[in-house]
SERO-330404 format. One line per 8 residues: for each residue x, y, z of C-alpha. Coordinates in pm, 1 decimal, decimal comma. Layout:
BEGIN
X:Y:Z ~ ...
// end
This chain:
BEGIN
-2356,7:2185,2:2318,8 ~ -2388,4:2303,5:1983,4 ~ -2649,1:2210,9:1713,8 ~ -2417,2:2076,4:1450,5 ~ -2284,5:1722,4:1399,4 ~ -1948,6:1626,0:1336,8 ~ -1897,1:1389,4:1070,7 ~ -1624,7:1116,9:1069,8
-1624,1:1006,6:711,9 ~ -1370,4:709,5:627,5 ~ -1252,5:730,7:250,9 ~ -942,2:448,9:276,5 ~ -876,8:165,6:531,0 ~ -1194,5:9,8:682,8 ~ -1224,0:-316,6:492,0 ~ -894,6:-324,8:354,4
-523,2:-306,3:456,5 ~ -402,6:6,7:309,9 ~ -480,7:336,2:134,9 ~ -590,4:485,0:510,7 ~ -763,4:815,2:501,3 ~ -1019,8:975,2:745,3 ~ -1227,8:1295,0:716,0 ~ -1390,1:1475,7:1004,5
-1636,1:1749,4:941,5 ~ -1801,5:1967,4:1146,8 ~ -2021,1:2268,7:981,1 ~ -1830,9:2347,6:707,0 ~ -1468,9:2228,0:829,8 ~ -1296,3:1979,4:761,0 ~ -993,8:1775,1:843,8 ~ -818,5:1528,6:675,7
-608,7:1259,8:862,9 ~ -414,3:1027,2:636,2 ~ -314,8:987,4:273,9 ~ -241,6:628,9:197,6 ~ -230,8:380,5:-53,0 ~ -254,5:50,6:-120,4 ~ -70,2:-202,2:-344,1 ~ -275,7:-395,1:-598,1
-356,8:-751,3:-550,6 ~ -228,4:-989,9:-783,3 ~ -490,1:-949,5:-1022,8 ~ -482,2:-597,0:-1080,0 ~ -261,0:-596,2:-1398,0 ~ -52,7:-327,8:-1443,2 ~ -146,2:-128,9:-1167,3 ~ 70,5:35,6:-1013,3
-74,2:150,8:-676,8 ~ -451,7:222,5:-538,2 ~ -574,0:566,6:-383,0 ~ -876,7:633,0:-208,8 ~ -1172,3:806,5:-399,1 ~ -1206,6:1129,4:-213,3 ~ -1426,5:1294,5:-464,6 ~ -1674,3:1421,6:-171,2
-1368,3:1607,1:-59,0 ~ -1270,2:1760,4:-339,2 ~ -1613,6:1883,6:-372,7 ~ -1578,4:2067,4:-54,4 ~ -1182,8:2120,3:-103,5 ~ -1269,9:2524,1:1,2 ~ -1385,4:2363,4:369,8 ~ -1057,0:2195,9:394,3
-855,9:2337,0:684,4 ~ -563,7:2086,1:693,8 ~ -405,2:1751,9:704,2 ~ -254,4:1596,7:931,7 ~ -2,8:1286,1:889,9 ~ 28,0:1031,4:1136,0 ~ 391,7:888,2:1041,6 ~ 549,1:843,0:698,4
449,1:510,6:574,7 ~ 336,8:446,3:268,5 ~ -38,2:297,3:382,0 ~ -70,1:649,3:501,9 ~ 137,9:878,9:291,9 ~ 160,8:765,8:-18,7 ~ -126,5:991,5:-192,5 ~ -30,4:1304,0:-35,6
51,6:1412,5:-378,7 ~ -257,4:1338,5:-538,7 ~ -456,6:1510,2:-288,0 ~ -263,5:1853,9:-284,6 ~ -303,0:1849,9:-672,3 ~ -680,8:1889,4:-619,5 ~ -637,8:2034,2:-215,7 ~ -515,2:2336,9:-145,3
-467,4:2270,3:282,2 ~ -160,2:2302,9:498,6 ~ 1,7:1991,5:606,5 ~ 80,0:1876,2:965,4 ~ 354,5:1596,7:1043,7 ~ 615,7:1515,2:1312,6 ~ 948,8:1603,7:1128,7 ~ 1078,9:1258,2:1021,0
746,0:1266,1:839,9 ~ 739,9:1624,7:723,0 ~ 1118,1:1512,3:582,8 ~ 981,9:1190,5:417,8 ~ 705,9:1397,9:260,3 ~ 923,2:1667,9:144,2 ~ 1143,5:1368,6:-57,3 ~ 776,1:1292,8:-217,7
653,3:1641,3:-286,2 ~ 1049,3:1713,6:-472,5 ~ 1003,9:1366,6:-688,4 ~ 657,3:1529,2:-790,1 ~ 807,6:1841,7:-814,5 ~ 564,8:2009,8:-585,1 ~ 740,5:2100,2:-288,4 ~ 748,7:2504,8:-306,6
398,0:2508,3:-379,5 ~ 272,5:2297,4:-10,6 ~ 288,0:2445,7:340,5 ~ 443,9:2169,3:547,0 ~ 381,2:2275,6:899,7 ~ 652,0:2025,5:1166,5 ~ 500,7:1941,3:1482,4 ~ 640,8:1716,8:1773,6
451,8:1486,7:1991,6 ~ 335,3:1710,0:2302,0 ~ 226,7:1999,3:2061,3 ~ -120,0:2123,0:2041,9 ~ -253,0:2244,8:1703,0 ~ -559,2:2438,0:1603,3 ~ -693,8:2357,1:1264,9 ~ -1042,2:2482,6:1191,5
-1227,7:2405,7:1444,8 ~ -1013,4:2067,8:1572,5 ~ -807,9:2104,7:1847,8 ~ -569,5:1835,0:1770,7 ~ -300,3:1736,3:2054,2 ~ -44,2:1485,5:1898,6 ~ 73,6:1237,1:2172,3 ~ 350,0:921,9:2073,4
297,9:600,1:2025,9 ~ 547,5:315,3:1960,3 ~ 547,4:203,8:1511,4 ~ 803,7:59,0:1300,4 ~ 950,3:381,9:1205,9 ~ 1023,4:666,3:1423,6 ~ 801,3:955,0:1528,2 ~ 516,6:821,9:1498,3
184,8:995,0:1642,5 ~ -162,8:998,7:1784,9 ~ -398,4:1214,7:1801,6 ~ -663,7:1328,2:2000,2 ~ -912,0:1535,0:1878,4 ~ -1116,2:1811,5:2037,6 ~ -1448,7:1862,9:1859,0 ~ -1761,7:2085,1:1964,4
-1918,6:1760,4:1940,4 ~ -1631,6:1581,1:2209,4 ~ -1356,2:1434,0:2262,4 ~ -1206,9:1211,2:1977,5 ~ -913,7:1009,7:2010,1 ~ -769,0:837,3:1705,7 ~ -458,6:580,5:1778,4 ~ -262,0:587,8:1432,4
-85,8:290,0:1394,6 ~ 40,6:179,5:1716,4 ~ 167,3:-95,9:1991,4 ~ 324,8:-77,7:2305,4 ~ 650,2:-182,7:2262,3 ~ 865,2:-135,6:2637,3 ~ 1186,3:-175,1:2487,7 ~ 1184,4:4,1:2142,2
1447,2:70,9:1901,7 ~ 1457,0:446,8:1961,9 ~ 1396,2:418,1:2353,6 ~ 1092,8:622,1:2315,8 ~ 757,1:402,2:2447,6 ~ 390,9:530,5:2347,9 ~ 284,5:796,3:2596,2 ~ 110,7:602,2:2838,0
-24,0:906,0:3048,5 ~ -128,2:1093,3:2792,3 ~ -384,1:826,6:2706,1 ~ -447,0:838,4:3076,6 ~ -536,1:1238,0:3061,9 ~ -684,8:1181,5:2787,3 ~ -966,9:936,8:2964,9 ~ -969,0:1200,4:3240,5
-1138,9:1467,0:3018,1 ~ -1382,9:1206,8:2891,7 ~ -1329,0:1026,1:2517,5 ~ -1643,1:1053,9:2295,4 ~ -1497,4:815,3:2121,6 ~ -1185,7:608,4:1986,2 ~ -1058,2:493,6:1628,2 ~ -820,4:225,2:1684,1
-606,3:9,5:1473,2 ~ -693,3:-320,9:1386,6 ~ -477,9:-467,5:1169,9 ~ -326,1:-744,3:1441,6 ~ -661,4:-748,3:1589,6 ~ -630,6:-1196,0:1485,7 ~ -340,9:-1216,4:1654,3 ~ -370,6:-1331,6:2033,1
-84,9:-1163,9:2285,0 ~ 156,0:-889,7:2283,4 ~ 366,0:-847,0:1966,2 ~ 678,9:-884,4:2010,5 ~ 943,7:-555,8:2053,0 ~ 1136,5:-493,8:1784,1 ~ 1443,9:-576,0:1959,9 ~ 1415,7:-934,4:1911,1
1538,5:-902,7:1581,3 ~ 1856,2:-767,6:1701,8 ~ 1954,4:-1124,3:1808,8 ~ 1805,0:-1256,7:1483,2 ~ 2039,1:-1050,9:1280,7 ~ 2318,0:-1110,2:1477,8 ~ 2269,8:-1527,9:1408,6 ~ 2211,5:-1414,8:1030,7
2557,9:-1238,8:1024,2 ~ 2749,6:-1479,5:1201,8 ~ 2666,5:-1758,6:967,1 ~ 2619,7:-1593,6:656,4 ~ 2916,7:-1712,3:368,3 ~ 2911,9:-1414,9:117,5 ~ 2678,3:-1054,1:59,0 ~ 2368,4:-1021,3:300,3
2099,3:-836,9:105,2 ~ 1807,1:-733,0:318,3 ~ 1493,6:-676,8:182,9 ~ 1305,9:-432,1:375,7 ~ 990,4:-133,0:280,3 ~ 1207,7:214,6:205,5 ~ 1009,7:382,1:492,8 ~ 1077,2:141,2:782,9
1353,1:383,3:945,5 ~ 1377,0:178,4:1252,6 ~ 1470,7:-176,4:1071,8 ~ 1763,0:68,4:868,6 ~ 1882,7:133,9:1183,7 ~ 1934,3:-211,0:1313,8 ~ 2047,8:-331,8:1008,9 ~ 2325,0:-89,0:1055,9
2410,7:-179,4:1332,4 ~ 2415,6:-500,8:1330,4 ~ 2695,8:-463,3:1043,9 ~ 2894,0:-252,2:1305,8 ~ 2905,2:-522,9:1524,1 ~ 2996,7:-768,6:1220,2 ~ 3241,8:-548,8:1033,1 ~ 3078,2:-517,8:691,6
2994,3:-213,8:513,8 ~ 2627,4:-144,2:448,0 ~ 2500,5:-32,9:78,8 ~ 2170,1:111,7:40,6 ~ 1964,3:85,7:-334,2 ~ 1653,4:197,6:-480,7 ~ 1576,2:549,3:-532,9 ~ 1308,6:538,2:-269,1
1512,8:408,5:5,2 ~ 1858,5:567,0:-80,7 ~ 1639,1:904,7:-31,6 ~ 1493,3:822,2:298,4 ~ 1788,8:717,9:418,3 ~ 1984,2:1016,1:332,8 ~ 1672,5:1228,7:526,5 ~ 1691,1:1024,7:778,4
2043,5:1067,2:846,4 ~ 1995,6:1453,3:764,7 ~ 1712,4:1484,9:1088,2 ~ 1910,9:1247,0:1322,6 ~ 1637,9:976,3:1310,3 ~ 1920,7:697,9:1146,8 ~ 2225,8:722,3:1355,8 ~ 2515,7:545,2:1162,1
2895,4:673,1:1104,6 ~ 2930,2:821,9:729,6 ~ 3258,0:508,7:711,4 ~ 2964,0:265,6:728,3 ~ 2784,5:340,6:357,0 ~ 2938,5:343,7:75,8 ~ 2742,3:360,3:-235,5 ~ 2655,1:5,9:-413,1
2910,2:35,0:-703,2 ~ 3183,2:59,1:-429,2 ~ 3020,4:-227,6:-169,3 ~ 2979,7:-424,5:-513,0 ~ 3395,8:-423,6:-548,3 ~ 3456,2:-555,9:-179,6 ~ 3484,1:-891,3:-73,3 ~ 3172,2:-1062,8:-68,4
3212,7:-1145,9:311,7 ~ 3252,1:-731,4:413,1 ~ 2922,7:-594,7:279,1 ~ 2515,2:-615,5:318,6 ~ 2290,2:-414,1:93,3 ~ 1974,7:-318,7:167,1 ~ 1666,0:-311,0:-78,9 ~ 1346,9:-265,9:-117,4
1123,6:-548,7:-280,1 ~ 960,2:-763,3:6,8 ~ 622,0:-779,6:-127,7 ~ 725,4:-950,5:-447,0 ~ 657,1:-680,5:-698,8 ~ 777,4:-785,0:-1049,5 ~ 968,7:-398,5:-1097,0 ~ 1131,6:-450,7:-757,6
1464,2:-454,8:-725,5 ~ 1422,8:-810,8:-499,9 ~ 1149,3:-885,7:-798,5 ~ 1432,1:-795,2:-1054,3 ~ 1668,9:-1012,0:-863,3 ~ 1455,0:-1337,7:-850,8 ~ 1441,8:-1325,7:-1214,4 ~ 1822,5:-1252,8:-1328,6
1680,7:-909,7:-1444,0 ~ 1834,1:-682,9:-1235,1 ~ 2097,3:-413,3:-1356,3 ~ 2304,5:-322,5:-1093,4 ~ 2424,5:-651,4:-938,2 ~ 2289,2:-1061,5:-974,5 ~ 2251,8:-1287,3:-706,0 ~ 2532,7:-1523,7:-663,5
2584,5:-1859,0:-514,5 ~ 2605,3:-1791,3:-149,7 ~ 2403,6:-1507,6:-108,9 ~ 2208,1:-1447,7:215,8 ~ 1865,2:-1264,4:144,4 ~ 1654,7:-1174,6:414,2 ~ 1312,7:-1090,2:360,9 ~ 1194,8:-841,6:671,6
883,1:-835,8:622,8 ~ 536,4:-948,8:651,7 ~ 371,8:-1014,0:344,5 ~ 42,0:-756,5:307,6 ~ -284,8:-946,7:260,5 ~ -362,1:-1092,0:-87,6 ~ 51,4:-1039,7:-132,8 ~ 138,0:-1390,7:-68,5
164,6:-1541,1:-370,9 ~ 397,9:-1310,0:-495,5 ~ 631,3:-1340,4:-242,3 ~ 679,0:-1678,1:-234,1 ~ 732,8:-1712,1:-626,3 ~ 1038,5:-1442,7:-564,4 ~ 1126,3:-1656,0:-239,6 ~ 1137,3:-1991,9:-438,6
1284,0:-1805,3:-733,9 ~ 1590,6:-1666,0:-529,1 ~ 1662,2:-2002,8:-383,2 ~ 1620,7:-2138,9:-752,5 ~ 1964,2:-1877,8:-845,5 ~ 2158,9:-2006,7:-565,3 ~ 2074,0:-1750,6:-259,3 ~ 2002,4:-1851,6:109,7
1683,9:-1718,8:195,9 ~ 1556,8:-1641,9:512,2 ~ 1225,1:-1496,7:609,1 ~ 967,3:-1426,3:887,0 ~ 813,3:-1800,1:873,2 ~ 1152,5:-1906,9:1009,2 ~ 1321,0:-1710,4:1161,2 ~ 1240,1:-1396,2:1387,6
1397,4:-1101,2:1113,7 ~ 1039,6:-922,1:1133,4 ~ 842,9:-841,7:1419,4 ~ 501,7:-602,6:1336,2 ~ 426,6:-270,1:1385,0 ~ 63,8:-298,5:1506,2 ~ -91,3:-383,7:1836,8 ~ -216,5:-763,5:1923,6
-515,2:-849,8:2118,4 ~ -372,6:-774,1:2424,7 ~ -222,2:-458,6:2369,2 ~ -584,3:-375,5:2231,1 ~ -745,7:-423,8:2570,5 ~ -485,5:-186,0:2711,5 ~ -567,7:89,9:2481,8 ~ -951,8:65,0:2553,2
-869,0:63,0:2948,4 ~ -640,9:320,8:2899,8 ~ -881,7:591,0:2677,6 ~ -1268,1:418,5:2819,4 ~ -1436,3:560,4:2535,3 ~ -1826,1:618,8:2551,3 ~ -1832,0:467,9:2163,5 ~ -1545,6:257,6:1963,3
-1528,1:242,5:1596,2 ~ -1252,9:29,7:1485,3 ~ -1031,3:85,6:1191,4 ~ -739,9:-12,8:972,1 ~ -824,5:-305,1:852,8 ~ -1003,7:-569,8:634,7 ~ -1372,5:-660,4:726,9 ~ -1240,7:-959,3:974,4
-966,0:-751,8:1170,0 ~ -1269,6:-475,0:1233,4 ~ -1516,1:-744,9:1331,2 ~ -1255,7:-928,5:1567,8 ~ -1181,1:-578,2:1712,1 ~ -1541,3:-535,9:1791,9 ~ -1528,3:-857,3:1963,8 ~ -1203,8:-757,4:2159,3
-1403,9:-440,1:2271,7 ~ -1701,3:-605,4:2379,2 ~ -1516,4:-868,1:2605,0 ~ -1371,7:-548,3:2749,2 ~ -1750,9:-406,9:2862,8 ~ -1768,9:-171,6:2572,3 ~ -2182,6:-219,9:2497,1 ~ -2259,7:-380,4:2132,7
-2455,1:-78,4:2056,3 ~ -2153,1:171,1:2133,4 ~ -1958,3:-20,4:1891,9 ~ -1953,3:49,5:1528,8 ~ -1791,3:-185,5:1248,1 ~ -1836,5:26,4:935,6 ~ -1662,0:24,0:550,6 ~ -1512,6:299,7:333,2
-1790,3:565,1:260,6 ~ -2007,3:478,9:604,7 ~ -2069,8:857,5:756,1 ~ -2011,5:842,9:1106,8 ~ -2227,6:1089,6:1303,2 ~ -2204,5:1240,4:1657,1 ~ -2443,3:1514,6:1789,6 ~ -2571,0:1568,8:2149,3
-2318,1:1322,9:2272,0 ~ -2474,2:1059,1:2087,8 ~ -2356,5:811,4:1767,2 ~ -2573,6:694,7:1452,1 ~ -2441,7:617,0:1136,5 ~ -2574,8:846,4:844,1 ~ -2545,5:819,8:461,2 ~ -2331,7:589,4:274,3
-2084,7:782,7:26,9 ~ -1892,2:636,1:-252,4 ~ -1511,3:452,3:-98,7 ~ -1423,3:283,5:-380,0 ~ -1075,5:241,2:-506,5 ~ -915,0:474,6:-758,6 ~ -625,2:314,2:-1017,9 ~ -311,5:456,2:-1064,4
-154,2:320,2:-1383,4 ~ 164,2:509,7:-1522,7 ~ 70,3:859,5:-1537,5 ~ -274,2:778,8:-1538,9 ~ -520,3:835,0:-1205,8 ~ -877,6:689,9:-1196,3 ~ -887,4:613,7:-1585,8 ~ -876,8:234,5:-1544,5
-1153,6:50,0:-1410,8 ~ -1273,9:-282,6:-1279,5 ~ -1419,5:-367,8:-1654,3 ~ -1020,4:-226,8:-1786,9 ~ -916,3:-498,2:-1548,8 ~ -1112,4:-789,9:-1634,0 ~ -989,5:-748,1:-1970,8 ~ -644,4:-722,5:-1938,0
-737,9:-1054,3:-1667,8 ~ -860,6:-1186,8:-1999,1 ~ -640,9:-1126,2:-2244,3 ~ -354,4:-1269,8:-1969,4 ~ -512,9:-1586,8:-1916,0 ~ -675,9:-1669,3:-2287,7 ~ -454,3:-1447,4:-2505,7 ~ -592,6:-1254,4:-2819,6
-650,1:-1319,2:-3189,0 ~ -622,8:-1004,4:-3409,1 ~ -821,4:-965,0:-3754,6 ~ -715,6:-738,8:-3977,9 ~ -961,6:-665,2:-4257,6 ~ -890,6:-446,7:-4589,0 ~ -1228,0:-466,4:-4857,6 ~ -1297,5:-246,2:-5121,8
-1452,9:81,2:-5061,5 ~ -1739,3:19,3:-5290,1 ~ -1806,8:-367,3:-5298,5 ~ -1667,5:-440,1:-4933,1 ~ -1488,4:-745,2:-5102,2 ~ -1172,5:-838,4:-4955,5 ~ -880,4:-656,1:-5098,1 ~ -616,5:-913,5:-5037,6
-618,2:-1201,7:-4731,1 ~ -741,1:-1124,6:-4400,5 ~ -450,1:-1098,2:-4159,8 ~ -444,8:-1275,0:-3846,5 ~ -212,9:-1227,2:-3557,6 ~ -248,3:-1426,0:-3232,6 ~ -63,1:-1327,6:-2925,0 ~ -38,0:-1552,0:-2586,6
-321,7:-1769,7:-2753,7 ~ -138,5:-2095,4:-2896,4 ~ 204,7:-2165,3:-3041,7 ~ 262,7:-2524,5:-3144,8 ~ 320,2:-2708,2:-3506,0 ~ -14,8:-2638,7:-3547,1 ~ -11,4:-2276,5:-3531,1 ~ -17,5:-2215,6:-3915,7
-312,4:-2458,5:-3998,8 ~ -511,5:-2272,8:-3695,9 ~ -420,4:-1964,1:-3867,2 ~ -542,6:-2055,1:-4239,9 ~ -902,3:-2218,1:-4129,7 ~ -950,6:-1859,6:-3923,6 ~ -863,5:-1685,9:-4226,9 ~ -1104,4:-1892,9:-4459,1
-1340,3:-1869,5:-4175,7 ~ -1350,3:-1484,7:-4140,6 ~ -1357,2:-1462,7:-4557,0 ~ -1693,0:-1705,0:-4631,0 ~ -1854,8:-1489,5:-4333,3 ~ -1757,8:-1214,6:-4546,0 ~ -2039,9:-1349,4:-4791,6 ~ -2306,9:-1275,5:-4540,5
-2534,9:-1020,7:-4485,3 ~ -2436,7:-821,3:-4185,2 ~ -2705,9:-560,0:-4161,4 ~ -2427,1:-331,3:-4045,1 ~ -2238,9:-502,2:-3734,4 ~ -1982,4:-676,1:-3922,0 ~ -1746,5:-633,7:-3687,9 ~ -1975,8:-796,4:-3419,0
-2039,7:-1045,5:-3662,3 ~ -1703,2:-1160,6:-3779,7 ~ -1620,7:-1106,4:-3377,2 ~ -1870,6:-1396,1:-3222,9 ~ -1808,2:-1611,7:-3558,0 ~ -1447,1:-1616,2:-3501,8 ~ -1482,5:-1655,2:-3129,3 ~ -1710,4:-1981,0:-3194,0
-1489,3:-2107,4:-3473,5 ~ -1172,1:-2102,0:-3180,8 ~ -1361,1:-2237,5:-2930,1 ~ -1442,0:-2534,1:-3145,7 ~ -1153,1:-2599,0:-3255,9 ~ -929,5:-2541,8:-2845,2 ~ -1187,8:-2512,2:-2612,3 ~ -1001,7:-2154,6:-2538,3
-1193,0:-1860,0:-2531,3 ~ -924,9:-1534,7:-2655,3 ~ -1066,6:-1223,1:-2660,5 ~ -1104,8:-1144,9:-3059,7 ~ -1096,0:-818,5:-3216,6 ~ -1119,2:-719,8:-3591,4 ~ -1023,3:-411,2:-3732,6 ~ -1140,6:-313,6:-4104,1
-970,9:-49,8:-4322,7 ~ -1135,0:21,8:-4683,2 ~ -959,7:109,2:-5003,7
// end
């Protein structure tokens, strides 16, 4: 056995739902599994997605000897671009993956410059040292993957997202007896999804929505839109088929999920006849009774085009009386407010709307507790660390493990940054690295942070009063009247009187020695002046220009 440790470092997804990304080291290799993100909770304003902070990696990006992609969702895809513009690695993906990252790297205008390597389930790989053998396992989109992971340190197995589904959409069940030979050779240890890990039972196959649809179509009066993520190939699939069976035409829109369509279609992973789609400007002209669309939008986001919808916003089409939306989806942790405005908001502009509380048009993706007792009898691993997941799904995994006679101090329940150490066949935990979450805002990466936040939290909830100041360049006396501009603060009859006392206010504090803060000054005086006079507390800035 050799000297050196391996080193399972988890930058995204332990102790949150999304943004999953895993490093394993070993002497100076590395290999990255994962590039996710996350979306923002509801009071990240103006965010538009989170990344994990992989800074240690970049320091070591020469060590990096590839990535590997489990399947092409967005929780573990979705900052593949960000991490080849600092990571120069090859890239290793089953090929509905490899064609779902290749629509990414285009959009980013990257794709010449990345080595996308296809691999099927069955294949062995050698990256660095990592012998990585990539075994299937049932997901809500096609070709999805395990992996396990030969180390000098062991065996590794690490389960992706997974269930075991016995009758899924695509006929293809997770590869039982791989798992099996796996166990024969003797697991080191197992990373295993947790997101379900709160939810007693098997899940349920995704065929049972087949019959769900079916009731949906039957009864529906005018246009079905689905609402559905742009990456959940499978649920495409039955949607299209269920409009076989119904005779309607189906219509696919937003950019994101016309595109993974189309490469869907292009590998053979979305079987549908060409007669079936027609583009939304051509469903839009047919009776209301012969098409469904399908959209992205479940989780409520405002830019959506099921967020756009809710709100009358939406350029392309409107809801109408009779509409039948159908939300298939689950709504991701912290989401839930946001969904159920849009939900109450569609049903406000006269659609039908039907969604996972009542009826079954969403099953998940992820294992349940039962289906995580087969996966530890199926792989016995010497040590379990559990992953994907906030800090209650890992916990209740733990607990799931121990009932199945895995010892309490084989187990491991760790956070973003916790090293993970094996050496000599044995498992400590070393140093703690930074796993915090990086911003993406527009164009911008990692240049807004939690104190950006709080005041744009601040500035939503109270509003801002402006001051602008002009004074003399040699006497600092006011020039003309200091101008005051409020925004989301107060708008009533009273508006203008509130307006002159700040103004007379800010100009008799203008008589006061300032000992060079006057800005600081006029700031707090202004701030106590409001809060007298509303009990609000705006966030107050003044600006001063001399002439």
């Amino acid at each position: 056995m050799s000297g050196k440790k391996l080193r399972v470092i988890p930058l995204g997804g332990l102790g949150e739902v999304g943004k999953n990304m895993m490093a394993y080291e070993y002497g100076n290799d590395i290999m990255l599994v994962d590039t996710g993100i996350m979306f923002p909770e509801s009071d990240m304003l103006g965010v538009d997605y989170i990344i994990p902070d992989f800074q240690y990696v970049v320091e070591k990006k020469e060590n990096v000897r590839g990535i590997v992609i489990t399947h092409g969702h967005e929780d573990h895809t979705g900052a593949i671009t960000h991490v080849l513009e600092q990571i120069n690695a090859p890239v290793y993906s089953t090929r509905l993956t490899c064609g779902l990252l290749e629509v990414k790297l285009s959009k980013a205008g990257m794709l010449d410059q990345v080595q996308l390597n296809t691999v099927k389930a069955g294949d062995l790989v050698h990256i660095g040292p990592f012998k990585v053998e990539f075994f299937h396992v049932c997901h809500s989109i096609p070709d999805s993957v395990g992996l396990g992971i030969t180390t000098p340190a062991g065996l590794i197995v690490h389960s992706g997202d997974y269930k075991f589904d016995h009758t899924p959409v695509d006929n293809w069940p997770t590869d039982y007896a791989k798992l099996a030979e796996l166990a024969g050779r003797g697991v080191l240890a197992l990373f295993a999804d947790s997101t379900n890990s709160d939810k007693p039972g098997w899940t349920p196959s995704e065929r049972v929505i087949d019959s769900a649809f079916d009731e949906v179509f039957r009864s529906a009066p005018g246009r079905i839109i689905i609402a559905s993520f742009a990456s959940l190939v499978s649920r495409m699939q039955q949607v299209g088929n269920a409009a076989l069976r119904h005779g309607r035409k189906l219509a696919f829109v937003g950019t994101s999920m016309v595109e993974n369509a189309r490469m869907a279609r292009k590998l053979g992973y979305l079987d549908l006849p060409d007669e079936l789609i027609l583009p939304i400007d051509q469903a839009l002209r047919l009776d209301p009774k012969e098409i469904v669309i399908m959209s992205t939008g479940t989780q409520g986001e405002p830019t959506s085009i099921m967020g756009r919808l809710s709100t009358g916003t939406n350029r392309q089409f409107d809801i109408i009386p009779g509409d039948t939306v159908v939300l298939s989806s689950h709504p991701i942790p912290g989401n839930e407010e946001s969904v159920y405005r849009t939900i109450n908001r569609l049903f406000r502009r006269g659609a039908n709307v039907i969604y996972e509380a009542i009826a079954p048009v969403h099953v998940s993706g992820h294992a349940s507790q039962e289906e995580m007792k087969l996966l530890l009898h199926l792989v016995q691993p010497k040590y379990f660390v559990p992953i994907h997941g906030e800090l209650r799904h890992l916990h209740q995994h733990a607990n799931i493990a121990r009932q199945v006679g895995i010892p309490a101090e084989n187990i491991a329940v760790v956070e973003n940054g916790q090293v993970i150490e094996f050496e000599n066949g044995e498992m400590r935990l070393g140093e703690r690295l930074p796993g915090g979450w990086v911003f993406v805002d527009g164009a911008s990466v990692g240049d807004i942070g939690i104190s950006v936040l709080r005041e744009r939290e601040a500035i939503a909830r109270d509003g801002f009063v402006l001051v602008n100041l002009t004074l003399n360049r040699d006497s600092s006396s006011l020039v003309c009247d200091p101008e005051i501009i409020t925004r989301g603060f107060i708008y009533n009859n009273n508006v203008d009187d509130l307006v002159e006392e700040t103004r007379h206010v800010v100009s008799e504090a203008l008589k006061s020695d300032h000992n060079g803060s006057l800005q600081n000054d006029l700031q707090q005086t202004v701030k106590s002046f409001l809060y007298g006079k509303t009990k609000r507390r705006p966030m107050v800035f003044v600006t001063v220009s001399r002439e």
